[in-house]
N, C-alpha and C positions, 0 to 999 in steps of 0.2 A: 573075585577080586578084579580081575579083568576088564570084568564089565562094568563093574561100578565104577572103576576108571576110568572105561570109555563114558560112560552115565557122563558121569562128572562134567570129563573134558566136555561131550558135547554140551551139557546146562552150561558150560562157561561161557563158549563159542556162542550158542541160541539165547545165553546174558547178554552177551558184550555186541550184538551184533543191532540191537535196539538203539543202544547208545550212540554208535557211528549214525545212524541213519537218524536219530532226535537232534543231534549237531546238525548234520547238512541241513535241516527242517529248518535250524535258528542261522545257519551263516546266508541261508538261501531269503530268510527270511529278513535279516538283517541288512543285506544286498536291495531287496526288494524296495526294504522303508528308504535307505538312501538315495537309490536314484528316486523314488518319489518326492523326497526332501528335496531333490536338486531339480526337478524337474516346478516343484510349486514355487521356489528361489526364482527360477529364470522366469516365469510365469510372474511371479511379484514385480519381477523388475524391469519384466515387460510393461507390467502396468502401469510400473509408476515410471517410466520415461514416456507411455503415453499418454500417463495423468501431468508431466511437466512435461512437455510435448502444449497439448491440451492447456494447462494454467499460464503457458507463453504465447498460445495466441490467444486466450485472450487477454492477458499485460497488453499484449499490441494493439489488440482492437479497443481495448479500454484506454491506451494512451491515444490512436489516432480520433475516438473520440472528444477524449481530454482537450487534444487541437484543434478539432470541430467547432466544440464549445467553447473555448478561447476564443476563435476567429468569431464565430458567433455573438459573444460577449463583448465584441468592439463595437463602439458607438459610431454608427455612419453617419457622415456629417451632412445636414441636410442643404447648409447654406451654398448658395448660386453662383457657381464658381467665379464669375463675373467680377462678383462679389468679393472675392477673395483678392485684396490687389497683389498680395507677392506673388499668388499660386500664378495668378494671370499675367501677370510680368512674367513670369519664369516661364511660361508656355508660351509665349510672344516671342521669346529668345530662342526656342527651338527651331531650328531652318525646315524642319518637316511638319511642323503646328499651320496650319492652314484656315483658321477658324473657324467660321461661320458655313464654313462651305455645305454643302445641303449632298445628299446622298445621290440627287441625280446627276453631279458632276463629277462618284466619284471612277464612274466608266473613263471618261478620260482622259484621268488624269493617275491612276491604279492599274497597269496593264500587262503586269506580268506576273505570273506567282509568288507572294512572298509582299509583294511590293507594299508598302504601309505607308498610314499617314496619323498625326492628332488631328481631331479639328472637337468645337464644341456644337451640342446642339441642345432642345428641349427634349426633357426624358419627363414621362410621368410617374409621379409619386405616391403612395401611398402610405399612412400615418392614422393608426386610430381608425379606420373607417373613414378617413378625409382621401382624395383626391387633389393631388398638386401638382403646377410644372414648375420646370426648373432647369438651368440649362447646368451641364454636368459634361465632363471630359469622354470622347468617344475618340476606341482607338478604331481605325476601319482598314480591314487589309485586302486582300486580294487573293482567293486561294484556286485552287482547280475545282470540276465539279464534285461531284458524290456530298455524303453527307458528313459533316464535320464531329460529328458523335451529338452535336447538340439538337436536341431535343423539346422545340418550343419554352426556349429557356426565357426566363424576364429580362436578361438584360444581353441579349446575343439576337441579333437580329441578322438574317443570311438573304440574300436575295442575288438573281442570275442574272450576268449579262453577258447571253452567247452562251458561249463555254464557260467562263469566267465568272465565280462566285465571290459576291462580298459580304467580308465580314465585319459587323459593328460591334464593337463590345465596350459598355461604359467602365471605364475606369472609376471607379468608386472610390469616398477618401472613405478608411476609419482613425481614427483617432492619430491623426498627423501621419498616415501610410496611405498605400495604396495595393486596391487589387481588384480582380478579375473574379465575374462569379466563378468559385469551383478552384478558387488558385489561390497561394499563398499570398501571405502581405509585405510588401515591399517601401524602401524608406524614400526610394526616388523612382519617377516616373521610370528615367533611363536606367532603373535596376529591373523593375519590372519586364520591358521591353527585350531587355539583355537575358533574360531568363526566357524569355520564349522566342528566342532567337534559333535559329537551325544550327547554328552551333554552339548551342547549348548539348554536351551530351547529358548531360545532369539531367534533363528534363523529359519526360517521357517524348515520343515520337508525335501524339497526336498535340501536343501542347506547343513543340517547337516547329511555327507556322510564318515567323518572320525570317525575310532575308534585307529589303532593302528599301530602306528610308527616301521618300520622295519629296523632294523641295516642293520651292512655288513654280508653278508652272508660268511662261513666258507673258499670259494676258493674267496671273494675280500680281500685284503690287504691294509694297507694304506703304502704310499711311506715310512713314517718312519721307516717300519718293517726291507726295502730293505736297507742293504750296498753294494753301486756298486764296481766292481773291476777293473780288467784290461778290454780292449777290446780286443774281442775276432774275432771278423768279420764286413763285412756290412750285412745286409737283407735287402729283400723287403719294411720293414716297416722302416728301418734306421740301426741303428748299434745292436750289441750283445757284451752284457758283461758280465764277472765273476760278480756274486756277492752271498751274505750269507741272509738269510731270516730267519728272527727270529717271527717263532713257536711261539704256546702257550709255550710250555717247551721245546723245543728245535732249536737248529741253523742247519740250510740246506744250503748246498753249492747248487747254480742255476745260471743258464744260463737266463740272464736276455734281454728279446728282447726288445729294445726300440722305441716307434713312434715318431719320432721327432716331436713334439710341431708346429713347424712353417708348416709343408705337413700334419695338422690335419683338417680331414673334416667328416663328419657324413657317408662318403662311406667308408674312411680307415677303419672308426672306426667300422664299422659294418663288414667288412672283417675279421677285425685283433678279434673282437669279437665272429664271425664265425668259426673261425680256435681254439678259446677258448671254444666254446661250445662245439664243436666235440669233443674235447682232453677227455673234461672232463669226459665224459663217456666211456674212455679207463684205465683201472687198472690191467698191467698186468706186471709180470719181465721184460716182454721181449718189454716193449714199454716205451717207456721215459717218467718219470711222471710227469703230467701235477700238479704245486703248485695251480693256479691260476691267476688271474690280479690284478693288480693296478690300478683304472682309476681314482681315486679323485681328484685326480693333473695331471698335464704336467710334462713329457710327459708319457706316458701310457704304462704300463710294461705287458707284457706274462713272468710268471714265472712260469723255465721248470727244470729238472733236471737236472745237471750238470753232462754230460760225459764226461770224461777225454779219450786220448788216441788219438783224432783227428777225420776226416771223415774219412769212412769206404774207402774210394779210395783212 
């Protein structure tokens, strides 16, 4: 009796003792699948914050495309700005428009960094495999050396003087705006300008390159100064005329040489500009004195001192 009672108990015990240990199998096992569940969760959701991570740049890179192709998509106007009478009035009326002036004058009259000016000049064009010129708005500034980031761009021209690097870059119209290669488009000149100003913080560091706007310097004039007079002769550059040039406070009688408007090309001009720098640096009784140029308008004036009494022969 005894024993088969112990029998017993122990088959109970040597029963029951499977069952404990097939549980802990399933709660261990059960433990096991969750945190793998939780573990594949964070894993998904890693993914998909780095799959919208990922589909947000590129929305961005696909939108700053979108504005690529937009700016792209504008019609650049190919007519000579000249040509344009409001555009050219309203650049006339700018006190830092300089016009015609020619890039070897712009040493000095550009001398410190920052320093800006408009003027216009001949740019070449291309259309279809055609070849054109055309004169078109050029901003030109003044910066320090190194390199500007540009990169024998089409329409950024750099060149050194000394230490002193300048910069040209044509202002292009599209479709009634204006802009800079590589920059946005702007509704007015002076928005444009005011955007790449140095304090601009808006704009990045290499783009805000303007500080200060340069008038006419002391020997440019503007046409309104000049009243023309009789004709005096022909010249090389077109005719000569009497005329009176009104001074800060006073009036000068001057022999005024004129370039005829229609024979105007970026060679004349650079001659007739040549023959203006030389003068300039002569101040003496016995050498005819050089007032200055006009070039903001057509047609483009050398103004000289008027000697009376005729040619010396």
């Amino acid at each position: 009796m005894g024993d088969s009672n112990t029998d017993e108990s122990i088959n109970k015990r040597s029963g029951g003792e499977p069952v404990a240990e097939d549980k802990r199998q399933e709660i261990t096992a059960v433990s096991t699948d969750d945190k793998g569940s939780d573990k594949k969760e964070e894993k998904d959701k890693g993914n998909d914050s780095k799959e919208d991570r990922t589909s947000d740049k590129k929305e961005d890179k696909g939108s700053d495309r979108k504005d690529e192709a937009v700016i792209n998509k504008s019609t650049y106007i190919e007519k000579d700005v000249v040509e344009d009478e409001e555009l050219y009035k309203s650049l006339q009326a700018m006190p830092f428009y300089h016009g015609f002036v020619p890039r070897e004058d712009l040493g000095v009259i550009l001398r410190n960094e920052g320093d800006y000016l408009i003027r216009v000049s001949e740019i070449t064009t291309k259309k279809e495999g055609t070849t054109g010129i055309k004169r078109d708005i050029v901003l030109s500034a003044c910066s320090s050396g190194g390199n500007d980031g540009e990169t024998n761009p089409k329409d950024v021209k750099s060149e050194h003087n000394g230490e002193r690097k300048m910069r040209n870059l044509v202002i292009r119209r599209y479709d009634g705006k204006f802009g800079i290669k590589g920059s946005n488009l702007f509704a007015t000149i002076e928005s444009l300008l005011a955007n790449h100003h140095v304090s601009n913080q808006l704009e990045s560091k290499e783009n805000r390159f303007l500080k200060t706007p340069i008038e006419l310097q002391p020997w440019e004039y503007r046409h309104s100064a000049v009243k023309l007079g009789d004709k005096l002769g022909e010249g090389a550059y077109g005719e000569v005329r009497k005329g009176v040039l009104q001074r800060k406070l006073k009036k000068a009688d001057v022999a005024v040489k004129l370039m005829k408007g229609g024979e105007l090309n970026k060679l004349k001009i650079r001659e007739m500009m040549n023959e203006a720098r030389l003068m300039r640096n002569f101040k003496h009784k016995n050498v005819v004195r050089f007032y200055g140029v006009a070039v903001v308008e057509q047609p483009l004036y050398i103004l000289l001192e008027l000697v009376n009494g005729g040619a010396l022969n």
